[in-house]
C-alpha positions as CSV (number, residue, x, y, z in Angstrom):
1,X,133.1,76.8,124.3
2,X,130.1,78.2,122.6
3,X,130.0,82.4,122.8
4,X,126.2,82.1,122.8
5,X,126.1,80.2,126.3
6,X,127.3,83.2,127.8
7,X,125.0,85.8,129.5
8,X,126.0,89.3,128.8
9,X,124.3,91.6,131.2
10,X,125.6,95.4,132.4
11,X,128.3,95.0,134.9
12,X,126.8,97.6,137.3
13,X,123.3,96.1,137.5
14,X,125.5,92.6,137.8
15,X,127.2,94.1,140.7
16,X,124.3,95.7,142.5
17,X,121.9,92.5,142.7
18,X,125.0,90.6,143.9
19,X,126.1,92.4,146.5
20,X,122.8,91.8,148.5
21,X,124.0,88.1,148.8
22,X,127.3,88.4,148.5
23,X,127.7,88.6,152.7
24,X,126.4,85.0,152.9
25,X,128.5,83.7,149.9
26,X,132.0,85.3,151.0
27,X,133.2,82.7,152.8
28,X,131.3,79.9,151.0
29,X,134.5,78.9,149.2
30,X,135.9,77.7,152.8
31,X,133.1,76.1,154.2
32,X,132.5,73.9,150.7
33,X,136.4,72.9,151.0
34,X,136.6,72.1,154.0
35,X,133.0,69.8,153.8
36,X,134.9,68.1,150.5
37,X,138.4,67.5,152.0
38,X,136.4,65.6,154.7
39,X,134.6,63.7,152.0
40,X,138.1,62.9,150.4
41,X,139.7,62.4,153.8
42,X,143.4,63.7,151.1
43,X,146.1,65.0,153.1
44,X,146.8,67.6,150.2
45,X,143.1,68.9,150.5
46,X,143.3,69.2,154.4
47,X,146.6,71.7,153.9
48,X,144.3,73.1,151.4
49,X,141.8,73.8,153.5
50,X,144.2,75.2,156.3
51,X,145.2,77.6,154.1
52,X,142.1,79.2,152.4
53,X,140.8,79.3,156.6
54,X,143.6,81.2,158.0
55,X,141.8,84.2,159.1
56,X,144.7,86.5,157.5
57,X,143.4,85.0,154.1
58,X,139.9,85.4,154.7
59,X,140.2,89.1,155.9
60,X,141.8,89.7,152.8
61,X,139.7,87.7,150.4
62,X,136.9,89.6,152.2
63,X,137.9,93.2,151.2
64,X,138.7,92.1,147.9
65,X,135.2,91.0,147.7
66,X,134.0,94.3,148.8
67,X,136.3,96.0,146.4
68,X,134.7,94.1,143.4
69,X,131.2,93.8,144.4
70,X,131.0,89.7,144.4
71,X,133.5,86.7,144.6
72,X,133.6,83.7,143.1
73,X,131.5,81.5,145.1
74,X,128.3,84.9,144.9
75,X,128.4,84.7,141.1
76,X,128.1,80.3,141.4
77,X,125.1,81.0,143.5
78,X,123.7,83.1,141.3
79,X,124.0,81.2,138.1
80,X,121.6,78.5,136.9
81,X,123.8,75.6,136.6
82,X,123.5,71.6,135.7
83,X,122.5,69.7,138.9
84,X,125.4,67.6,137.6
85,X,128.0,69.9,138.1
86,X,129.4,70.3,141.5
87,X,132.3,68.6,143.7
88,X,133.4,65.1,143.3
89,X,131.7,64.5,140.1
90,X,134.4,62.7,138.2
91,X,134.3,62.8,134.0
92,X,136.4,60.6,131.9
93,X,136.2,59.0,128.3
94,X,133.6,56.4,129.1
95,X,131.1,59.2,130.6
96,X,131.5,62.1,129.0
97,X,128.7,61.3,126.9
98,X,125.9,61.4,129.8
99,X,127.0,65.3,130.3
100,X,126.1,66.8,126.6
101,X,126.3,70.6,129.3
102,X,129.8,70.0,129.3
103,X,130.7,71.6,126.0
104,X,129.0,74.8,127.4
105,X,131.7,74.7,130.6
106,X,134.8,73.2,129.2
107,X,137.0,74.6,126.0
108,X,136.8,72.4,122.8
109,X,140.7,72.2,123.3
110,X,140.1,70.1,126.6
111,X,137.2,68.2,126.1
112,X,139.5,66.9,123.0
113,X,142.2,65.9,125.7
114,X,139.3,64.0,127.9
115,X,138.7,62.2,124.8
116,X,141.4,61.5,122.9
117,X,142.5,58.0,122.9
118,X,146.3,58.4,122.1
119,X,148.0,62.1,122.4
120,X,148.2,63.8,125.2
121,X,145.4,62.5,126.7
122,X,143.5,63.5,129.8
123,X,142.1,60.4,131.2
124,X,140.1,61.7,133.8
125,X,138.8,65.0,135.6
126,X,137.1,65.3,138.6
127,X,135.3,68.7,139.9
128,X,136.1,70.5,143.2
129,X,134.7,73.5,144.9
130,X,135.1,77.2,143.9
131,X,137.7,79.2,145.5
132,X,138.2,82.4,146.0
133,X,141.1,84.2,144.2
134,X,143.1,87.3,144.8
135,X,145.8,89.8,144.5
136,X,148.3,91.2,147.3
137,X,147.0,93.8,150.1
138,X,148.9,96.8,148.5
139,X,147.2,96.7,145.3
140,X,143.9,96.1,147.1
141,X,144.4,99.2,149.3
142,X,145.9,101.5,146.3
143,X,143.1,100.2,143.9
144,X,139.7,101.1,146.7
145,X,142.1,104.4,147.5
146,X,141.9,105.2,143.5
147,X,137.6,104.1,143.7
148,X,137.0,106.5,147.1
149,X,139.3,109.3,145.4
150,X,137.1,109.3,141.9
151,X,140.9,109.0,140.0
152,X,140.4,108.0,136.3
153,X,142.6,105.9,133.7
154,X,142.9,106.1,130.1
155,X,143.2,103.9,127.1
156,X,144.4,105.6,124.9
157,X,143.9,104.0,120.8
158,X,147.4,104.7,120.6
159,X,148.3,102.1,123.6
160,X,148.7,104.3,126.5
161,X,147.1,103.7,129.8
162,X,147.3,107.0,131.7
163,X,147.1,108.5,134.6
164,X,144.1,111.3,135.2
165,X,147.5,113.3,135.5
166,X,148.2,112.0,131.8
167,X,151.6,109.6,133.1
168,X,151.4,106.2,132.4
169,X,149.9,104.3,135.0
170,X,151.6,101.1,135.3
171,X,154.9,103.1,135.5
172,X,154.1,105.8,138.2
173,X,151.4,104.0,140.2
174,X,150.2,100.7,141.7
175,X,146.3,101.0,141.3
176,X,144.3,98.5,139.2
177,X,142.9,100.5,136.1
178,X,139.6,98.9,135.3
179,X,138.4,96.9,138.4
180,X,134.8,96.2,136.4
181,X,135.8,96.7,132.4
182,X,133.2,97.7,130.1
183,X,135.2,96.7,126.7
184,X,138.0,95.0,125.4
185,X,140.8,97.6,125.9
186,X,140.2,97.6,129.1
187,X,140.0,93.9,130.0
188,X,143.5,93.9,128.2
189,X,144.9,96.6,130.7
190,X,143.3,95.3,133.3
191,X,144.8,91.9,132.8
192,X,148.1,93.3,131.7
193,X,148.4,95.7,135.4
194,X,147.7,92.0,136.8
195,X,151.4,91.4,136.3
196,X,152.6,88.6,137.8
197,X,150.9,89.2,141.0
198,X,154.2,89.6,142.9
199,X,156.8,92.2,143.6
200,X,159.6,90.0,143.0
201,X,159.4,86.4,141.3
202,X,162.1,83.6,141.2
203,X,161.7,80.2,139.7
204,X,165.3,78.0,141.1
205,X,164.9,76.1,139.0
206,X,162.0,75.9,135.6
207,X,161.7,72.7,134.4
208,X,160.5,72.4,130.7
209,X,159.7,68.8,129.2
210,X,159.4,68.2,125.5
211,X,156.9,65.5,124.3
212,X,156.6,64.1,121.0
213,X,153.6,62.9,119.3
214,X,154.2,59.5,120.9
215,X,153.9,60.4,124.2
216,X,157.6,59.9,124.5
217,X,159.9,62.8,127.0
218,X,162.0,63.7,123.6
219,X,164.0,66.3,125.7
220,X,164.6,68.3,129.1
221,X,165.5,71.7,129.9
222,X,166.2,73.7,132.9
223,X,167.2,77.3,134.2
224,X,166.5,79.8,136.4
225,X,164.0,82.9,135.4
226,X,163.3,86.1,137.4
227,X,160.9,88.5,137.6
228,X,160.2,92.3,138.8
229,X,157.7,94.8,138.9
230,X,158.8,98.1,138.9
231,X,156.7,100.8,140.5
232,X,153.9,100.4,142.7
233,X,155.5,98.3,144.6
234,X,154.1,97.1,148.3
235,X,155.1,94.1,149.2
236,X,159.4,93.7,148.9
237,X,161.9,96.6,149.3
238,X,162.3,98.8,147.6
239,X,158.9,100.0,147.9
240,X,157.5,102.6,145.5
241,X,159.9,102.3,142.6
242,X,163.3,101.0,142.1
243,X,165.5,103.4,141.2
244,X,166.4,103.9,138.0
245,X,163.8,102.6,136.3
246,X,162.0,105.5,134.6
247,X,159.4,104.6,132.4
248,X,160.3,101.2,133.0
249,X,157.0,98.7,133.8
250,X,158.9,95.8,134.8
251,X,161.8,93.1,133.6
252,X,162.0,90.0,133.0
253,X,165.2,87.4,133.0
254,X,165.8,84.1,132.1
255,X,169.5,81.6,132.2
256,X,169.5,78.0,131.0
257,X,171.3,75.8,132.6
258,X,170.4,72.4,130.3
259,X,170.6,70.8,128.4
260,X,174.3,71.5,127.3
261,X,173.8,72.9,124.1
262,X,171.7,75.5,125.4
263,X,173.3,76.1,128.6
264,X,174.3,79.5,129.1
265,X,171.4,81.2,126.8
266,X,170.5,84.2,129.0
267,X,167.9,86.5,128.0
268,X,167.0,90.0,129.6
269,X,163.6,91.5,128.5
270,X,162.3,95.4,129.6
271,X,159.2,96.8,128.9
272,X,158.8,100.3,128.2
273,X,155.4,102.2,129.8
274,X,155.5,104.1,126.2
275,X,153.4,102.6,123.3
276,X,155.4,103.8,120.6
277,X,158.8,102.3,122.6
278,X,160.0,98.8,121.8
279,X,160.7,96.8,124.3
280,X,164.6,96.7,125.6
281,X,165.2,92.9,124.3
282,X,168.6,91.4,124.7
283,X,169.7,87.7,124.4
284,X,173.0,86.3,125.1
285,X,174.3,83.5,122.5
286,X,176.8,81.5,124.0
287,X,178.0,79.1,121.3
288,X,178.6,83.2,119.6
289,X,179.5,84.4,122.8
290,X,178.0,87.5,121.2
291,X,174.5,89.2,123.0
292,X,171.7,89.8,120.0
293,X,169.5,92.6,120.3
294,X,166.0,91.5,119.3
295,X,163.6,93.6,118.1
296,X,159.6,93.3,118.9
297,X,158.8,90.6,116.1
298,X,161.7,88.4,117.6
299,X,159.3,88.0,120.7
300,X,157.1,85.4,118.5
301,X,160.5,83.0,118.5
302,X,160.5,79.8,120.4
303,X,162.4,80.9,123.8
304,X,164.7,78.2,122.4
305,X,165.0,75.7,120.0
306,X,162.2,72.3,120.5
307,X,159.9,74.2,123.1
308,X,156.1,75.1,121.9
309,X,156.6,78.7,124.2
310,X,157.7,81.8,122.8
311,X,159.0,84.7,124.4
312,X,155.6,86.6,123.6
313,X,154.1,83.9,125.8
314,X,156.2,84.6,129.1
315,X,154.1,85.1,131.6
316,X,151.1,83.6,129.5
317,X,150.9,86.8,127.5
318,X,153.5,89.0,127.4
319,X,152.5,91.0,124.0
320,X,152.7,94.4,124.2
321,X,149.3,96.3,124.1
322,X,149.1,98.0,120.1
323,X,145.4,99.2,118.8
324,X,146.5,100.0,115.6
325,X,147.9,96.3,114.9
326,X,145.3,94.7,117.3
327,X,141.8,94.9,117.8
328,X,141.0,93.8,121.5
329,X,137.1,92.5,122.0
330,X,135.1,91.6,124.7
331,X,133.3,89.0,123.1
332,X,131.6,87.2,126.1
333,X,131.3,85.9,129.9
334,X,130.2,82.9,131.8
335,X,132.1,80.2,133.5
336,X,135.0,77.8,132.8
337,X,136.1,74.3,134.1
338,X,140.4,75.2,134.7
339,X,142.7,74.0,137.3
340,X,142.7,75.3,140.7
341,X,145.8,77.3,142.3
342,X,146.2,75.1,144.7
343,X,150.4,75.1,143.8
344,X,151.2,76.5,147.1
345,X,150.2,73.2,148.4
346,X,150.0,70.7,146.0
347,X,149.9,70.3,141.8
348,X,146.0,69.3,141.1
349,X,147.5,67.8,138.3
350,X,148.5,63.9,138.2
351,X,150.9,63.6,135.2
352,X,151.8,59.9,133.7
353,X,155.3,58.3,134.0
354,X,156.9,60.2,131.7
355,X,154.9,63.2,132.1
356,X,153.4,63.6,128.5
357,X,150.1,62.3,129.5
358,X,147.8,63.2,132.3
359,X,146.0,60.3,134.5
360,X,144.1,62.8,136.8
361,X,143.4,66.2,136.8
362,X,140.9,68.7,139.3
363,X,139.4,71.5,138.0
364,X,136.9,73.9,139.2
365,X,134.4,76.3,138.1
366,X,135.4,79.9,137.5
367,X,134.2,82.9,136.2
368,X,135.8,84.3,133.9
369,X,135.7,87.1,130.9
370,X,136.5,86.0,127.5
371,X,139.1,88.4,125.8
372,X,139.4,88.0,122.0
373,X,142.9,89.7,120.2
374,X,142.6,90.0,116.5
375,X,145.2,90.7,114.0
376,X,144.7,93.4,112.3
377,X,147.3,93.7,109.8
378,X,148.9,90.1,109.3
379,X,151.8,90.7,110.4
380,X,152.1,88.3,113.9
381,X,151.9,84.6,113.9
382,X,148.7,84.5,115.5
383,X,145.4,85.8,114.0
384,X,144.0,85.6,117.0
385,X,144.3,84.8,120.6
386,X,141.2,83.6,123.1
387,X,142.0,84.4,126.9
388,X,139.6,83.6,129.4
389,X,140.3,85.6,131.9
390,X,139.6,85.0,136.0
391,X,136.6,87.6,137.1
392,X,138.4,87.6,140.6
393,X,142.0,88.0,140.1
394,X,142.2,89.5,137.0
395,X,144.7,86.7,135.8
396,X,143.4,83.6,132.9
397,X,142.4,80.7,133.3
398,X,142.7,79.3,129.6
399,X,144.1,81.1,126.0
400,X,143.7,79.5,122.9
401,X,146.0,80.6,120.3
402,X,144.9,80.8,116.4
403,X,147.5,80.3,113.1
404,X,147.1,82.5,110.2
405,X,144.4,80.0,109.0
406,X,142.3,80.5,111.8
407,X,143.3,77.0,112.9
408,X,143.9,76.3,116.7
409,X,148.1,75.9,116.9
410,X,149.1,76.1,120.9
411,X,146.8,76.5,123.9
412,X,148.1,77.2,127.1
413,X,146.7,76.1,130.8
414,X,148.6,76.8,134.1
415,X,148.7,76.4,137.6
416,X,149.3,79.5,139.9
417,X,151.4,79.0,143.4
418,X,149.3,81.2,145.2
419,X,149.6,82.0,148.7
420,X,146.3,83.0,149.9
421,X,147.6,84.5,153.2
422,X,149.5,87.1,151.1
423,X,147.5,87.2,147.6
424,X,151.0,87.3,146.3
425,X,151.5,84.2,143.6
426,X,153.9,82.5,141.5
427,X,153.3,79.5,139.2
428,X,153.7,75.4,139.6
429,X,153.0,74.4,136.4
430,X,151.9,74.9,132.7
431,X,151.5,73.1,129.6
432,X,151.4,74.6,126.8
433,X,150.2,72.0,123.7
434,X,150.1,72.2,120.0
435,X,147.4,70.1,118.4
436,X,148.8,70.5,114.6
437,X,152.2,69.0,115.1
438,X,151.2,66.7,118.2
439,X,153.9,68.6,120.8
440,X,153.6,70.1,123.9
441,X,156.3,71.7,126.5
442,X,155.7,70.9,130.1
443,X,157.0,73.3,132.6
444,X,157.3,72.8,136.8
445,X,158.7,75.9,138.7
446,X,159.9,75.9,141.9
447,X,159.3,79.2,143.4
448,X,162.1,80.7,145.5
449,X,159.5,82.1,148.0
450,X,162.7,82.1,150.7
451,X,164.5,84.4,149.1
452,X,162.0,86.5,147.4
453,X,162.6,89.2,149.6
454,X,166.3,89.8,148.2
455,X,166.1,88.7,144.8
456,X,166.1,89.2,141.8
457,X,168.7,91.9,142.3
458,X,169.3,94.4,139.4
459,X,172.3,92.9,137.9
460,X,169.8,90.5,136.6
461,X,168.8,92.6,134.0
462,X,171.5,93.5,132.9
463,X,172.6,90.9,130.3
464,X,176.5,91.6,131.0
465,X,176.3,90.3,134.5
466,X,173.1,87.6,133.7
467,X,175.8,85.5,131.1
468,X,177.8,85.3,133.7
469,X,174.9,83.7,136.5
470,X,176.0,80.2,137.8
């Protein structure tokens, strides 16, 4: 996607001239569903639809809106857009040619899946409405608490993110920093107190798939991974903080359980509020049966051996936030064709066979911010990362990833399960490809939302007790 496509204008002015439509548009994203499911006459869509309308998801969706100033649908309205472009309009190889706008709306790393003719080819998009995207309740209410009280946060060049009180925020408090971000460093943080979303997350089980440049399933994997946030918490017991956690954001854990060769890797990961503190990174070899404490570098390894993801890419991004290595650029805004969280209900992509290929996929239009991260001394495998990230939730829609070279080596694309009754999400799917060596990991979570009350429980971060899980 060309930068110069995208309209920079002051976010204040932005908000103001918006918010004298925005009561007309709120609820725009329900009633252009609900006319397209008709026009589809899809079972999936209809459950779609009866989600996004429950009036417990449109009161909520609603005071986000007023939080932020606009939605999703507000800022469509207001853009001047292709007559082309709007629900049902269905793009593949043959066509793509009569839409020369596309290039404007779609990332060069997907408009070269729409028309490749061999790997991992896309073989055909079609466009559905907007939605409207959000987080849970409790952040809502802490975050227009934090606006109404004047309270202030921090970015420090050291990588901090304080507190007007001068704590760190993500560690004492559960307020969204920078709700309308004026530079890079605060896009980051604001993307980065994003989290996952979710109090408590459990995938039983992750799926990955390994394809080869033939389009052929070279290998499977499977495990169970876990999730936490620490402090600020609002929607699972216990509420505030869990105890003992001091300075502690969140954690992360992780158990194969296939293939057999890799069964019984376990991995605990803890991330520290303090800039200056490496993360507590521990992973459990069984065929040593000896636990290897990583330090941060070891992040940028392959979470294990044949899969494109690293352990810096948990999450989608899961680097932690350094000035003095990184530079952190807002470089542009606009919109973006990416696939809608629709996982709660159903996977808006249609994968081949064998799953290295995809015959269908929906996306939608989104806004979105584009975050570039530079390297400023060398030292990481990437010289830079693009992350286009969601004007709504706070979350991205797309990141690019960029060797040493300044050649594009992984991208990665996902599908949120999001409950939009709850703003609380999970993921369904993501792909994460590598256009240099023809490989890409697929991955298909099944989120544990049964037992997302209870789990995970703290022995999971402990690696002593997680080498153990069965």
């Amino acid at each position: 996607m060309k930068q110069t496509t995208f309209r920079m204008a002051a976010m204040g002015a932005l908000v103001s001239a918006l918010s004298l439509t925005m009561a007309n548009a709120e609820e725009k994203w329900v009633e252009d569903w609900k006319a397209y499911a008709a026009q589809t006459g899809e079972q999936k869509h209809a459950e779609w639809v009866k989600l996004i309308s429950d009036p417990e998801a449109v009161k909520l969706a609603k005071e986000w809106a007023e939080l932020r100033g606009y939605t999703a649908s507000s800022l469509v309205a207001k853009a001047d857009l292709p007559a082309d472009l709007k629900p049902g309009l269905v793009i593949n190889k043959d066509n793509i040619s009569q839409y020369p706008w596309l290039k404007d709306y779609m990332p060069k790393a997907i408009m070269d899946r729409l028309q490749s003719g061999d790997w991992f080819q896309w073989k055909e998009i079609v466009i559905v409405p907007t939605n409207s995207y959000y987080m849970q309740r409790g952040v809502m209410e802490e975050t227009r608490e934090a606006v109404k009280e004047g309270r202030t946060f921090t970015a420090t060049p050291e990588g901090n993110l304080l507190t007007g009180e001068g704590k760190h925020a993500l560690a004492t408090q559960g307020a969204l920093p920078f709700i309308h971000p004026k530079n890079g460093l605060e896009l980051n943080w604001q993307f980065v107190a994003h989290g996952v979303s979710i109090d408590n997350l459990a995938f039983k089980p992750v799926k990955f798939d390994v394809c080869d440049s033939s389009n052929n399933l070279e290998r499977e994997y499977e495990g169970a991974l876990w999730w936490q946030k620490f402090h600020g918490r609002k929607d699972y017991p216990p509420y505030g903080s869990v105890p003992n956690t001091e300075n502690i954001v969140e954690g992360g854990g992780m158990y194969f359980l296939k293939p057999f060769d890799v069964r019984g890797l376990a991995a605990v990961r803890l991330r520290y509020a303090e800039a200056d503190r490496d993360d507590d990174f521990r992973v459990f070899i069984p065929g040593l049966r000896r636990t290897r404490v990583l330090a941060g570098s070891d992040g940028q390894d392959p979470m294990a051996a044949g899969l494109e993801i690293t352990w810096d890419e948990w999450r989608g991004y899961w680097l932690k936030t350094d000035p003095k290595s990184f530079e952190y650029n807002l470089v542009g805004e606009g919109f973006i064709l990416a696939q809608p969280e629709t996982g709660h209900v159903y996977d808006p992509a249609t994968r081949s066979e064998n799953g290295c290929q995809m015959d269908r996929v929906e996306l939608e239009l989104r806004p979105v911010w584009i975050l570039e991260i530079d390297d400023k001394e060398g030292n990481y495998q990437y010289s830079k990362r693009r992350i286009y990230i969601d004007k709504e939730n706070y979350y991205l829609q797309h990141e690019e990833m960029y060797d040493r070279r300044g050649n594009l080596w992984r991208v990665w694309d996902d599908v949120r399960d999001f409950d939009p009754k709850t703003g609380q999400a999970m993921w369904k799917t993501v792909v994460e490809w590598n256009p240099i060596s023809n490989r890409l990991t697929h991955l298909d979570m099944t989120s544990s939302w049964g037992t997302v009350d209870e789990e995970p429980s703290s022995a999971i971060f402990d690696i002593d007790h997680l080498r153990d899980y069965r």
